[in-house]
Biopython code that builds the backbone (N, CA, C, O; Angstrom):
import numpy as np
from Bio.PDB.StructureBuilder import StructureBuilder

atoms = [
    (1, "UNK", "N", (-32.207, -26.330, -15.793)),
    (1, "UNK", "CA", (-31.602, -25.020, -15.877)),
    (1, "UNK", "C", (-30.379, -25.006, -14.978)),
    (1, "UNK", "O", (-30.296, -25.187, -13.764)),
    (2, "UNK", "N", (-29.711, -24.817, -15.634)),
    (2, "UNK", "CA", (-28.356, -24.816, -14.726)),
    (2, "UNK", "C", (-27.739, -23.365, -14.513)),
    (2, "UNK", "O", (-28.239, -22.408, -15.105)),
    (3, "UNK", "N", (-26.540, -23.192, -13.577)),
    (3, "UNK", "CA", (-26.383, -21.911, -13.168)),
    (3, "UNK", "C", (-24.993, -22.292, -12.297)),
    (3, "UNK", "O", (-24.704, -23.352, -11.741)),
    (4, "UNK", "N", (-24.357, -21.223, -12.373)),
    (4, "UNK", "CA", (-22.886, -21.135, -11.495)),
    (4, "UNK", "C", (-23.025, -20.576, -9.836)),
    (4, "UNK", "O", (-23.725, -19.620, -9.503)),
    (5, "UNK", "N", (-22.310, -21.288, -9.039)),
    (5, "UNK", "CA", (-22.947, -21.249, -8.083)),
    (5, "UNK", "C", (-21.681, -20.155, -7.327)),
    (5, "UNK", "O", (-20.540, -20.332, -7.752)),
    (6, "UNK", "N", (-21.813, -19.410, -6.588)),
    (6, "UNK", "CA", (-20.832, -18.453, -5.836)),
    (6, "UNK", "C", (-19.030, -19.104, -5.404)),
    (6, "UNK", "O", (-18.133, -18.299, -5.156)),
    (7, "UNK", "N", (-18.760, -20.839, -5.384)),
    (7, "UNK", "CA", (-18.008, -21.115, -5.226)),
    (7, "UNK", "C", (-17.189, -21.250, -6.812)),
    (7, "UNK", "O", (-15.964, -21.331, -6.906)),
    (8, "UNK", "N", (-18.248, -21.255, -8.143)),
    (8, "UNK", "CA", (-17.532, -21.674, -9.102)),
    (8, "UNK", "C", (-17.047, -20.199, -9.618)),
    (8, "UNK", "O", (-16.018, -20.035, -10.273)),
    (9, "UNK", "N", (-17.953, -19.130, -9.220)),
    (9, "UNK", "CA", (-17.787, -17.489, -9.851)),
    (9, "UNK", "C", (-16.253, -17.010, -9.333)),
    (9, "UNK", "O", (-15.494, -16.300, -9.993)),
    (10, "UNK", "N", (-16.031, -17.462, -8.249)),
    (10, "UNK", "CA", (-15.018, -16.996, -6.987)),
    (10, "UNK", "C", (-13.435, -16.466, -7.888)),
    (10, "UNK", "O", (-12.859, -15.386, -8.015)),
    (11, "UNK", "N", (-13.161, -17.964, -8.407)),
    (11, "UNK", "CA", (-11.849, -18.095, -9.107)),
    (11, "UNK", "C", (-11.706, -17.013, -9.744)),
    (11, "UNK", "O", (-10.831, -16.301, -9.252)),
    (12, "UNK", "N", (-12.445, -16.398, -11.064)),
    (12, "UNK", "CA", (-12.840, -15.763, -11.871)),
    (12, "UNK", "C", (-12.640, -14.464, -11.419)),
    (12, "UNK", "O", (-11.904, -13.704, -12.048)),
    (13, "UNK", "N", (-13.304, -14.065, -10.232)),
    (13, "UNK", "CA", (-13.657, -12.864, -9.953)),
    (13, "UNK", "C", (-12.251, -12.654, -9.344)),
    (13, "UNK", "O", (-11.605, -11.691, -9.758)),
    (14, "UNK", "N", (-11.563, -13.684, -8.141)),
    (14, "UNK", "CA", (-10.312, -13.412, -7.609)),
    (14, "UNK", "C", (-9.312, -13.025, -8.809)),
    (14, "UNK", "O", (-8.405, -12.238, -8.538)),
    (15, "UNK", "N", (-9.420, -13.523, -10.107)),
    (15, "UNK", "CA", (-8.503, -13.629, -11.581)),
    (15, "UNK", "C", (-8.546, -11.965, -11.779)),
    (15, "UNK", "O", (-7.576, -11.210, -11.850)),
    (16, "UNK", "N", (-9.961, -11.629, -11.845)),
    (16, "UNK", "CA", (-10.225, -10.568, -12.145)),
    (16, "UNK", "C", (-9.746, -9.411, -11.573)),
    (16, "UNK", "O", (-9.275, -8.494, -12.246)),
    (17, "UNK", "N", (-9.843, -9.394, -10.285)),
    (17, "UNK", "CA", (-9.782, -8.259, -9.266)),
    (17, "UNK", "C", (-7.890, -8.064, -9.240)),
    (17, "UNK", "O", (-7.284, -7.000, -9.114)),
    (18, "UNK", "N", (-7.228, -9.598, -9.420)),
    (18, "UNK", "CA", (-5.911, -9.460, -9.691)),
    (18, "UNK", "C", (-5.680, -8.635, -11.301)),
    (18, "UNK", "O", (-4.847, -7.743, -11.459)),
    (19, "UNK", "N", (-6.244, -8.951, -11.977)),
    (19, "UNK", "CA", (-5.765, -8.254, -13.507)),
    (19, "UNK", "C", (-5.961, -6.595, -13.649)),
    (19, "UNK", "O", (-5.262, -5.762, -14.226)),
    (20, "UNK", "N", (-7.324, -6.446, -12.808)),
    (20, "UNK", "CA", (-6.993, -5.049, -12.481)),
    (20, "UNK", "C", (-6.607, -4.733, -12.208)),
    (20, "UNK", "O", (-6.291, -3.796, -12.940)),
    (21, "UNK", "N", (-5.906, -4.699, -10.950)),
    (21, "UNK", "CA", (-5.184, -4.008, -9.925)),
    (21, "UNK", "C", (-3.662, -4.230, -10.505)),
    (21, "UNK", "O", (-2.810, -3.566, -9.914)),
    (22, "UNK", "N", (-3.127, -5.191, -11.735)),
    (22, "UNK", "CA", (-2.044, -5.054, -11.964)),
    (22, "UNK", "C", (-2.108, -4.113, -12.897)),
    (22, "UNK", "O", (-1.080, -3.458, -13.066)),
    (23, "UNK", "N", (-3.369, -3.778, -13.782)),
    (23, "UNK", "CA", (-3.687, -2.950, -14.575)),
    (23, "UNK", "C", (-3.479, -1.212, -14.107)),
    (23, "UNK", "O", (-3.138, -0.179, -14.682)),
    (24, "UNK", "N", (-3.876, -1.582, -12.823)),
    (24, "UNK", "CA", (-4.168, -0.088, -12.244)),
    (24, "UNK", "C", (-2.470, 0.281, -11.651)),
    (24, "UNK", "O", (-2.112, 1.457, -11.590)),
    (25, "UNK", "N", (-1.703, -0.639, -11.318)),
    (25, "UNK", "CA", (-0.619, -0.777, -11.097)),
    (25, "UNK", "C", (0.935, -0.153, -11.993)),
    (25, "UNK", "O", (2.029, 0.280, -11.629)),
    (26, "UNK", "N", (0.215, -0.429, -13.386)),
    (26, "UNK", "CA", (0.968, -0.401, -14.559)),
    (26, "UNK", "C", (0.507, 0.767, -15.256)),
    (26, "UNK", "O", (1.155, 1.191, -16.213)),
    (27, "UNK", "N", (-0.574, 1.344, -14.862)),
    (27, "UNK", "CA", (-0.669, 2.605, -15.401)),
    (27, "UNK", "C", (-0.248, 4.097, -14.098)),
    (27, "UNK", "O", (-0.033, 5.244, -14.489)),
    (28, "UNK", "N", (-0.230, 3.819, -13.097)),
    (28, "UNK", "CA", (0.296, 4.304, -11.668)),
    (28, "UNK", "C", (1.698, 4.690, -12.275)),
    (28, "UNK", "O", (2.109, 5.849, -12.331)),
    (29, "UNK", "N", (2.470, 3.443, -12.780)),
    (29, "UNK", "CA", (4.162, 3.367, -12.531)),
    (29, "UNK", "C", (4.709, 4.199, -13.749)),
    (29, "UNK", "O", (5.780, 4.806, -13.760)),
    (30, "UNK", "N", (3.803, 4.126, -14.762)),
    (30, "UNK", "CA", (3.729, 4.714, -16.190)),
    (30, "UNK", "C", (3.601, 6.529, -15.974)),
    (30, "UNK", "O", (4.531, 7.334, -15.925)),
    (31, "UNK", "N", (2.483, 6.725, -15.896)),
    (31, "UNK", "CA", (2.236, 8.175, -15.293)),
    (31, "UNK", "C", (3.030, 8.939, -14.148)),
    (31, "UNK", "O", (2.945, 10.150, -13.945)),
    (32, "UNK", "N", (3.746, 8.122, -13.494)),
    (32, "UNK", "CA", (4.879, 8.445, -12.872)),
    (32, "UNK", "C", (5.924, 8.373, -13.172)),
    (32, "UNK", "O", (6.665, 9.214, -12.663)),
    (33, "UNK", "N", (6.483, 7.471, -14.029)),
    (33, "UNK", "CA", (7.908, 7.443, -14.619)),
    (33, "UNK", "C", (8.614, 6.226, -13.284)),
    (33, "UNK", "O", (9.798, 6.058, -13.574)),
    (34, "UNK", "N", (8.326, 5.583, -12.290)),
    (34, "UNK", "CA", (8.919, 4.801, -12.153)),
    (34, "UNK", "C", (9.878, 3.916, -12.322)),
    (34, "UNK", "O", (10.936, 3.905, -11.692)),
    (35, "UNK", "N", (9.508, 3.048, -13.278)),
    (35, "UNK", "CA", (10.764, 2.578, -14.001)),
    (35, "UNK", "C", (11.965, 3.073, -14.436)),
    (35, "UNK", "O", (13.087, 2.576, -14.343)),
    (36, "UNK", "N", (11.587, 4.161, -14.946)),
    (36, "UNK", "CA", (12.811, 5.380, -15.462)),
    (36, "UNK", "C", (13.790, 5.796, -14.499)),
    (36, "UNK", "O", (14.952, 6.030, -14.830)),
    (37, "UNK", "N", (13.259, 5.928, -13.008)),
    (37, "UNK", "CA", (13.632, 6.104, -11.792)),
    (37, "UNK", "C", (14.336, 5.415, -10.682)),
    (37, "UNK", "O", (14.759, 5.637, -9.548)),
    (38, "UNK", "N", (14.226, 4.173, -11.846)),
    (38, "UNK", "CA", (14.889, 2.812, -11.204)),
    (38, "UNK", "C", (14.009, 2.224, -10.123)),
    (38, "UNK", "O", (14.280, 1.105, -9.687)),
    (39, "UNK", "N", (13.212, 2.747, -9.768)),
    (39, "UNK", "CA", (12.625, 1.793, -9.183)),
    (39, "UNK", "C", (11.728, 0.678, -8.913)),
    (39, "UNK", "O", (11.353, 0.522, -10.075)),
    (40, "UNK", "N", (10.952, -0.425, -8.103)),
    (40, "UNK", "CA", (10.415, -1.507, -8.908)),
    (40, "UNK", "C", (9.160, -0.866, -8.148)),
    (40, "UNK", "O", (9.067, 0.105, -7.398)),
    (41, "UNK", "N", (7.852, -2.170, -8.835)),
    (41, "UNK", "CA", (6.831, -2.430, -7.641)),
    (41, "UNK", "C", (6.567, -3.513, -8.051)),
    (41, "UNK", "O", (7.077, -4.121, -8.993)),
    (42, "UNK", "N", (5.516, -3.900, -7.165)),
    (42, "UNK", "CA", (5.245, -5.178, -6.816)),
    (42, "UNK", "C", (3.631, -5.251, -6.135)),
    (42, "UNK", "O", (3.162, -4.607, -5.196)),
    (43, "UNK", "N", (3.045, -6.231, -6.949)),
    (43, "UNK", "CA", (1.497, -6.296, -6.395)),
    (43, "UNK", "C", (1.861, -7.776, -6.125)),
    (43, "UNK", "O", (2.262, -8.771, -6.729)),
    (44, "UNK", "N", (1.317, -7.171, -4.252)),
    (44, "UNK", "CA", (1.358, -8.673, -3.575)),
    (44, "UNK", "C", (0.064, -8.530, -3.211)),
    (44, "UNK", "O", (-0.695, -7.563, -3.270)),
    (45, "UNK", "N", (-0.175, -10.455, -2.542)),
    (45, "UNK", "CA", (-1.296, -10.642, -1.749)),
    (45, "UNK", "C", (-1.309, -10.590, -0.443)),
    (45, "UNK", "O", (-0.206, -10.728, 0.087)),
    (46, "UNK", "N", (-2.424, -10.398, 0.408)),
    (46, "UNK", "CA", (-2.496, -10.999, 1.953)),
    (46, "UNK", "C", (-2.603, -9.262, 2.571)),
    (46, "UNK", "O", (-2.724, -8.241, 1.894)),
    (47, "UNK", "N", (-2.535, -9.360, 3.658)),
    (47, "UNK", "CA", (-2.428, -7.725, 4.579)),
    (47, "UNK", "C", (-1.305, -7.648, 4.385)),
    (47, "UNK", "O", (-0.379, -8.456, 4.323)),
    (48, "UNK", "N", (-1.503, -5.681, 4.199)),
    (48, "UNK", "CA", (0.320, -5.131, 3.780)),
    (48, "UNK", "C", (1.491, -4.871, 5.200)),
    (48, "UNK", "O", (2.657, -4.477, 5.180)),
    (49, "UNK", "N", (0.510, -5.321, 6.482)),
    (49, "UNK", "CA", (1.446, -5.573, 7.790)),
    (49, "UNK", "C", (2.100, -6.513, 7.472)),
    (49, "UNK", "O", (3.318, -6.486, 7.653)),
    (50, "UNK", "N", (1.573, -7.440, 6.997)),
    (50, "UNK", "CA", (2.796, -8.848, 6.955)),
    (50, "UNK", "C", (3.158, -9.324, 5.820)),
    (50, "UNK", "O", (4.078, -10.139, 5.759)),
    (51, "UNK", "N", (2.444, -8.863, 4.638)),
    (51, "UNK", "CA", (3.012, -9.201, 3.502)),
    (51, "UNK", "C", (4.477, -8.713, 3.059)),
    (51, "UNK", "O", (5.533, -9.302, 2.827)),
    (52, "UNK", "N", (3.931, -6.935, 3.043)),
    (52, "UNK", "CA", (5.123, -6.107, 3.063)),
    (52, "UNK", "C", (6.437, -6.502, 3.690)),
    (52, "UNK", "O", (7.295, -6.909, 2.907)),
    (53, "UNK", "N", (6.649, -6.464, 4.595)),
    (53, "UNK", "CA", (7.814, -6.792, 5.205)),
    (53, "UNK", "C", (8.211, -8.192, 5.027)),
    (53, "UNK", "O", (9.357, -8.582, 5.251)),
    (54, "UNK", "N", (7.369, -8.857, 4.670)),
    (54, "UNK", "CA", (8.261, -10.671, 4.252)),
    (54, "UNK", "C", (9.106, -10.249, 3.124)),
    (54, "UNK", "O", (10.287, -10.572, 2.997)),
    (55, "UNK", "N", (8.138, -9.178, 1.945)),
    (55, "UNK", "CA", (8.726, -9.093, 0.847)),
    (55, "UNK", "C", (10.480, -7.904, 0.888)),
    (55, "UNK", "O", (11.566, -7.944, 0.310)),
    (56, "UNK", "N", (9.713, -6.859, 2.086)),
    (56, "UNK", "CA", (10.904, -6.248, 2.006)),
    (56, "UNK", "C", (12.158, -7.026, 2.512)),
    (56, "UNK", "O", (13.259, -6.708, 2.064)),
    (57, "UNK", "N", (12.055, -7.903, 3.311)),
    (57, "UNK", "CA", (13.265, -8.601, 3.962)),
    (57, "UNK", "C", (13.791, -9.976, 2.431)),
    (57, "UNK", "O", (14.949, -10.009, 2.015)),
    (58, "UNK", "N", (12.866, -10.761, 1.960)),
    (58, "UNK", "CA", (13.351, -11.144, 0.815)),
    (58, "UNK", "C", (13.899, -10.511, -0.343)),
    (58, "UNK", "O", (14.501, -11.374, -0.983)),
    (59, "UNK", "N", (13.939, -9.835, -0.684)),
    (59, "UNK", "CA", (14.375, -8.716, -1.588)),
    (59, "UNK", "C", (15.383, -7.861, -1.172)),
    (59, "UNK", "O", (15.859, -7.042, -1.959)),
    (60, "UNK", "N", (15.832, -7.973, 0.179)),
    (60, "UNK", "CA", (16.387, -6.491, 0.735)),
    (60, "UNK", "C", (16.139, -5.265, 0.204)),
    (60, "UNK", "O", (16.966, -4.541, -0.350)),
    (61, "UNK", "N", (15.005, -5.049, 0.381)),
    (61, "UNK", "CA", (15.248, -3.368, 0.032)),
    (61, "UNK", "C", (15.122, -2.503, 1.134)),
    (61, "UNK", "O", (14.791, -2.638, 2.312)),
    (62, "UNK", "N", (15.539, -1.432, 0.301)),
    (62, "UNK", "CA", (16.415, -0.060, 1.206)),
    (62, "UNK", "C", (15.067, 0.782, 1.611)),
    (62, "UNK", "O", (14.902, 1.497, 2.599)),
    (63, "UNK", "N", (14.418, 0.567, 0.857)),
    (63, "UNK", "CA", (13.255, 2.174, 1.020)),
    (63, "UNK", "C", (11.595, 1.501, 0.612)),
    (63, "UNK", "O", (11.307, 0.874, -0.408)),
    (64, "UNK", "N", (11.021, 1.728, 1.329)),
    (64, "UNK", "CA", (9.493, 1.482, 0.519)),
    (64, "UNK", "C", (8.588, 2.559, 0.792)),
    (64, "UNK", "O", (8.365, 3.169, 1.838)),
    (65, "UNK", "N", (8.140, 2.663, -0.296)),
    (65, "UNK", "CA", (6.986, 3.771, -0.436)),
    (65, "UNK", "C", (5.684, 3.751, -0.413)),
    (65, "UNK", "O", (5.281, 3.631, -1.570)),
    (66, "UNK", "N", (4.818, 3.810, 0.346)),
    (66, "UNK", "CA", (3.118, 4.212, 0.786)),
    (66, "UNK", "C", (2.424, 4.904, 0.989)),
    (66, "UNK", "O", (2.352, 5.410, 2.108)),
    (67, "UNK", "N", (1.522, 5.264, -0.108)),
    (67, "UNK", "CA", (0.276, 6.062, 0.247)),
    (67, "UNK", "C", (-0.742, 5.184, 1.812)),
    (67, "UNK", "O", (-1.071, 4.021, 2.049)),
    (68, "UNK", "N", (-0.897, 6.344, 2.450)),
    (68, "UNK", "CA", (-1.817, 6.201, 3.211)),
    (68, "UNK", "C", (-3.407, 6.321, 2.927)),
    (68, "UNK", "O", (-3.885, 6.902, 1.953)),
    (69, "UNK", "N", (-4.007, 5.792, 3.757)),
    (69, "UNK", "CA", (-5.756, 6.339, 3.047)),
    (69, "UNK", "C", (-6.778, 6.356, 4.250)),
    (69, "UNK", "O", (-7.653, 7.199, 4.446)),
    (70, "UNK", "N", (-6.445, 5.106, 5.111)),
    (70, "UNK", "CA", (-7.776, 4.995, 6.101)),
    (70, "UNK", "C", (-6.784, 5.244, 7.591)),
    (70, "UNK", "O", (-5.716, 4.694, 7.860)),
    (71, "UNK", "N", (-7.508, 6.204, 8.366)),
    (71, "UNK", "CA", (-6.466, 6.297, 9.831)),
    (71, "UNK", "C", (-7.619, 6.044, 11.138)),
    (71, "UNK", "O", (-8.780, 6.452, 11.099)),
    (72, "UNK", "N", (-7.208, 5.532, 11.903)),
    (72, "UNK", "CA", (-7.979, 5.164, 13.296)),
    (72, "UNK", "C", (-7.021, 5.694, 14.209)),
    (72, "UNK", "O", (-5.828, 5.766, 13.916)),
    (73, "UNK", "N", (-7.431, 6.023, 15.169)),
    (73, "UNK", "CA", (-6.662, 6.282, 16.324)),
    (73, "UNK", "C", (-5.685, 7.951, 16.317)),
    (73, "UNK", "O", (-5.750, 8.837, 15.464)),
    (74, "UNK", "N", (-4.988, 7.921, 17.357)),
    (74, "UNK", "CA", (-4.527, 8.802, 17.413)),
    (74, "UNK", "C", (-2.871, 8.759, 16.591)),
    (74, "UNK", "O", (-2.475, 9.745, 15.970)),
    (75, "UNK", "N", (-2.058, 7.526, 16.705)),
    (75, "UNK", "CA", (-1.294, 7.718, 15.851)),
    (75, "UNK", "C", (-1.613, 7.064, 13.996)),
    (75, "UNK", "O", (-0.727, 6.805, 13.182)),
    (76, "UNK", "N", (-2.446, 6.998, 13.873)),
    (76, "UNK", "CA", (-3.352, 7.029, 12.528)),
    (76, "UNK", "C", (-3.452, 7.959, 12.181)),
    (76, "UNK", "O", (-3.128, 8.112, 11.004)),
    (77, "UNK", "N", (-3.963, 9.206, 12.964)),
    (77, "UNK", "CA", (-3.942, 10.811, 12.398)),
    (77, "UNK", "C", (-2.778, 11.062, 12.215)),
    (77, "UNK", "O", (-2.725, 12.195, 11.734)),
    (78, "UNK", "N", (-1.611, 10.563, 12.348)),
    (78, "UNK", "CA", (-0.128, 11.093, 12.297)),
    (78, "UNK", "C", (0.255, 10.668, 11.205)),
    (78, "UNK", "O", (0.618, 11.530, 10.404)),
    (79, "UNK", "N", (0.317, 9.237, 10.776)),
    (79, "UNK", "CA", (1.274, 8.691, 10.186)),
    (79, "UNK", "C", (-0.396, 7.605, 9.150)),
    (79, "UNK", "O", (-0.554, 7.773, 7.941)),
    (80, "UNK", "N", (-0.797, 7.199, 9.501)),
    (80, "UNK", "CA", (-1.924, 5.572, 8.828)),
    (80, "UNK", "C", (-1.442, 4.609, 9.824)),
    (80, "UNK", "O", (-0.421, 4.880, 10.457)),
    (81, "UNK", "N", (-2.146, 3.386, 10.050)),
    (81, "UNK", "CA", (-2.116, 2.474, 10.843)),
    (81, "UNK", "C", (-0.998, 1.530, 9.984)),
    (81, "UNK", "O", (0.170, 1.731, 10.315)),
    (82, "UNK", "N", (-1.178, 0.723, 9.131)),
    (82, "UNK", "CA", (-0.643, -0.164, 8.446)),
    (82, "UNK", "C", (0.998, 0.865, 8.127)),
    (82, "UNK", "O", (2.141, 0.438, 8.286)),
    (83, "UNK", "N", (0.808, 1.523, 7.906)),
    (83, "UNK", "CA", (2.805, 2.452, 8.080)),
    (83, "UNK", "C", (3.031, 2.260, 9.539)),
    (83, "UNK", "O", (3.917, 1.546, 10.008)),
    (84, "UNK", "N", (2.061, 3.034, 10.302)),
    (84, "UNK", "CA", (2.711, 2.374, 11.965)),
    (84, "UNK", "C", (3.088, 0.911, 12.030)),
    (84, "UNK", "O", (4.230, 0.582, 12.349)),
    (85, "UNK", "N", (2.284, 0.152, 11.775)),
    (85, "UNK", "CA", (2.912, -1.725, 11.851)),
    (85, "UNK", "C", (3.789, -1.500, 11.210)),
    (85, "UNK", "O", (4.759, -1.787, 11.911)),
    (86, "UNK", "N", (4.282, -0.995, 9.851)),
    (86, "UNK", "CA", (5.063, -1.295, 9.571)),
    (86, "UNK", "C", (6.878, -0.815, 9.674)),
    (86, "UNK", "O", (7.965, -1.044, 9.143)),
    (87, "UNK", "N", (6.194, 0.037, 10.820)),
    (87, "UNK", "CA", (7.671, 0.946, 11.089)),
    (87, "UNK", "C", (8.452, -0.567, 11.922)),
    (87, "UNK", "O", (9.598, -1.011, 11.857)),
    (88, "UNK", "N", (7.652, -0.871, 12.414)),
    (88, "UNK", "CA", (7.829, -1.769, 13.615)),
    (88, "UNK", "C", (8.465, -3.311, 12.901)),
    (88, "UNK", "O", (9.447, -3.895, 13.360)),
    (89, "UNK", "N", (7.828, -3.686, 11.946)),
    (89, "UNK", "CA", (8.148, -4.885, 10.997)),
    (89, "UNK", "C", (9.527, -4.940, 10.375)),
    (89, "UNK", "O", (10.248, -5.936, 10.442)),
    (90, "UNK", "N", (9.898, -3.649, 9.680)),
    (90, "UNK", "CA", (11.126, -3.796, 8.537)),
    (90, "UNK", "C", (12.379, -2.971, 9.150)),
    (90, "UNK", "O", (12.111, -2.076, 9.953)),
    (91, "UNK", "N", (13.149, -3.115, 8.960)),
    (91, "UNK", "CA", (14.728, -3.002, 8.825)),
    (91, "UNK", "C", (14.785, -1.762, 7.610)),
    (91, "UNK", "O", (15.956, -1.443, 7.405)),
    (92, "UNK", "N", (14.057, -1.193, 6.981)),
    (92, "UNK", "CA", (14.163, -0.330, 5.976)),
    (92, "UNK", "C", (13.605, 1.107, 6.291)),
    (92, "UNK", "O", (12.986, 1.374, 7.321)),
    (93, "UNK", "N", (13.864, 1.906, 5.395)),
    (93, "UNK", "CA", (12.975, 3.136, 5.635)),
    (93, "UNK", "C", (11.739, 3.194, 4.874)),
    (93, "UNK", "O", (11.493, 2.372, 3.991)),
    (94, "UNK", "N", (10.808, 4.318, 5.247)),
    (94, "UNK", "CA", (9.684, 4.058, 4.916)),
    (94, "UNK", "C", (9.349, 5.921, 4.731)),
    (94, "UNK", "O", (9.563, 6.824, 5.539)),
    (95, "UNK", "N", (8.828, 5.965, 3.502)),
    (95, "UNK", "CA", (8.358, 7.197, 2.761)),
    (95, "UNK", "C", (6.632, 6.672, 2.470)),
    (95, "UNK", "O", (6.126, 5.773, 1.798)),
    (96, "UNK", "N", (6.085, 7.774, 3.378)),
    (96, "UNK", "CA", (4.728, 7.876, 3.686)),
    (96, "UNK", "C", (3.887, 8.911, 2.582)),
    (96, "UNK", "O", (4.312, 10.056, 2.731)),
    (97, "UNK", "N", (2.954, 8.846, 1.656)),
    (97, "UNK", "CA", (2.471, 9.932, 0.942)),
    (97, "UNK", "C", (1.427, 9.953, 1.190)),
    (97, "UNK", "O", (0.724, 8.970, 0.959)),
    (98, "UNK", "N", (0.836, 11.294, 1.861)),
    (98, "UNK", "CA", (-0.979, 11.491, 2.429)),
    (98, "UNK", "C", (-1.587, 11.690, 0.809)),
    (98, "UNK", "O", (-1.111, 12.301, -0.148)),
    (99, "UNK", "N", (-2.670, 11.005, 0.938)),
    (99, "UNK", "CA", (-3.778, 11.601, -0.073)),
    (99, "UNK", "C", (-3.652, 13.335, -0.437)),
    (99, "UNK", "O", (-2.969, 14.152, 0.180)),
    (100, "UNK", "N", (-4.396, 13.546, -1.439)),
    (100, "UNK", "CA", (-4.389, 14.827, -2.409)),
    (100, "UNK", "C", (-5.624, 15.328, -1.187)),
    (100, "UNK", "O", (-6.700, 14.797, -0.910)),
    (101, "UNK", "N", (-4.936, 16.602, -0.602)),
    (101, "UNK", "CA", (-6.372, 17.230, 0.069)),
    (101, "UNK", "C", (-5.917, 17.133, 2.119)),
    (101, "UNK", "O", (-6.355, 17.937, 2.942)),
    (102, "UNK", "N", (-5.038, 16.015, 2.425)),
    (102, "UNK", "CA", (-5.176, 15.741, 3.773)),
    (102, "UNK", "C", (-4.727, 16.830, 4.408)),
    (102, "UNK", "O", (-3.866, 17.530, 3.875)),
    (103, "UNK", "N", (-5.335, 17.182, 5.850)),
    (103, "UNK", "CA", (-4.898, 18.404, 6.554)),
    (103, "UNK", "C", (-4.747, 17.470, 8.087)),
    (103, "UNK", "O", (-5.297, 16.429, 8.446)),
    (104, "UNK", "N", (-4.173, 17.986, 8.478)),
    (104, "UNK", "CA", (-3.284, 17.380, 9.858)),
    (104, "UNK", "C", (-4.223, 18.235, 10.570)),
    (104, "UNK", "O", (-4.496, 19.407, 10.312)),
    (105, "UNK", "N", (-4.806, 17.294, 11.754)),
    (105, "UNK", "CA", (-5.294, 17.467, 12.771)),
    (105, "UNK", "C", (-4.546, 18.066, 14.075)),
    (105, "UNK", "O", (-5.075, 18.698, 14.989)),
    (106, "UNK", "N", (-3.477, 17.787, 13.965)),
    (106, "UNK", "CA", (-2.412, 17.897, 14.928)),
    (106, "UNK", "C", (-1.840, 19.417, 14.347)),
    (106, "UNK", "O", (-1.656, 19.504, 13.133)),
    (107, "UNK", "N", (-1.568, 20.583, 15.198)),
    (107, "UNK", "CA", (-0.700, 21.475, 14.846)),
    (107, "UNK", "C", (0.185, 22.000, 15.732)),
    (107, "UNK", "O", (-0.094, 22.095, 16.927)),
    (108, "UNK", "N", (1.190, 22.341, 15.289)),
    (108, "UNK", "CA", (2.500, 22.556, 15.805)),
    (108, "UNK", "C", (2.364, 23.777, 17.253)),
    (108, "UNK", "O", (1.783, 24.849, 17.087)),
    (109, "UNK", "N", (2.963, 23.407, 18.552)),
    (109, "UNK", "CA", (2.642, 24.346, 19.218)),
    (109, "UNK", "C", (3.127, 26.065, 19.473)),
    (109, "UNK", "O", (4.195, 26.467, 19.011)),
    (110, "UNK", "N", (2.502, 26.676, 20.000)),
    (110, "UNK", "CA", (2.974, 27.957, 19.096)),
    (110, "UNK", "C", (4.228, 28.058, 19.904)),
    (110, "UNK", "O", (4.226, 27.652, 21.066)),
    (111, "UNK", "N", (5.371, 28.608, 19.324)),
    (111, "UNK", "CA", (6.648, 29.234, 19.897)),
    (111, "UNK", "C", (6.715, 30.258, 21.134)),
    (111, "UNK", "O", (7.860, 30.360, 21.573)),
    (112, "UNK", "N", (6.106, 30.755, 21.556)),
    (112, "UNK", "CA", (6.295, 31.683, 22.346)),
    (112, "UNK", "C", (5.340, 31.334, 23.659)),
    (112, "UNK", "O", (5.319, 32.094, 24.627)),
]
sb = StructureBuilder()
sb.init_structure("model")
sb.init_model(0)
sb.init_chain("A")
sb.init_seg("    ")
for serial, (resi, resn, name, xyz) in enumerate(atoms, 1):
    if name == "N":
        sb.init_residue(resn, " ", resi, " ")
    sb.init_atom(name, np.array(xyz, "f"), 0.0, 1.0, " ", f" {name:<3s}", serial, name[0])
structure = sb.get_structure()
């Protein structure tokens, strides 16, 4: 009886998890009009601290855009962690979009 063992499934599943996410990618850019807007994207690999910025500096681009999702810390409640690294990484600007629903912990102090 033979059987596939977790190193032979791996490839497959890595194939997989890429076809979605370009899937999920291409219907994102669609429902938004992206393209129309001139602008690109790009599904990379690796962490988006260091991926991101290799890619923004190869490419030169001017602007990159990120949803935030998971925050730690105190400037995590401000901004997301991985946008903080990455203020620090690129030469570009950076347009931050909170999730549907987020409320700021932080509020403005009163004027008077």
């Amino acid at each position: 009886m033979g059987g596939a063992t977790g190193q032979d499934r791996q490839p497959r599943t890595v194939q997989a998890t890429g076809e979605e996410r370009r899937a999920l990618l291409e219907e994102l850019t669609d429902r938004h009009d992206i393209d129309d807007l001139g602008g690109q994207t790009h599904l990379i690999e690796g962490s988006p601290g260091h991926a991101l910025p290799k890619l923004a500096e190869r490419l030169n681009i001017n602007v990159i855009v990120m949803g935030t999702v998971a925050r730690r810390g105190l400037s995590g409640l401000i901004m997301g962690n991985t946008a903080e690294t990455m203020l620090r990484a690129v030469h570009c600007s950076i347009l931050t979009v909170k999730p549907d629903g987020f409320v700021s912990p932080i509020t403005p102090d009163d004027p008077t």
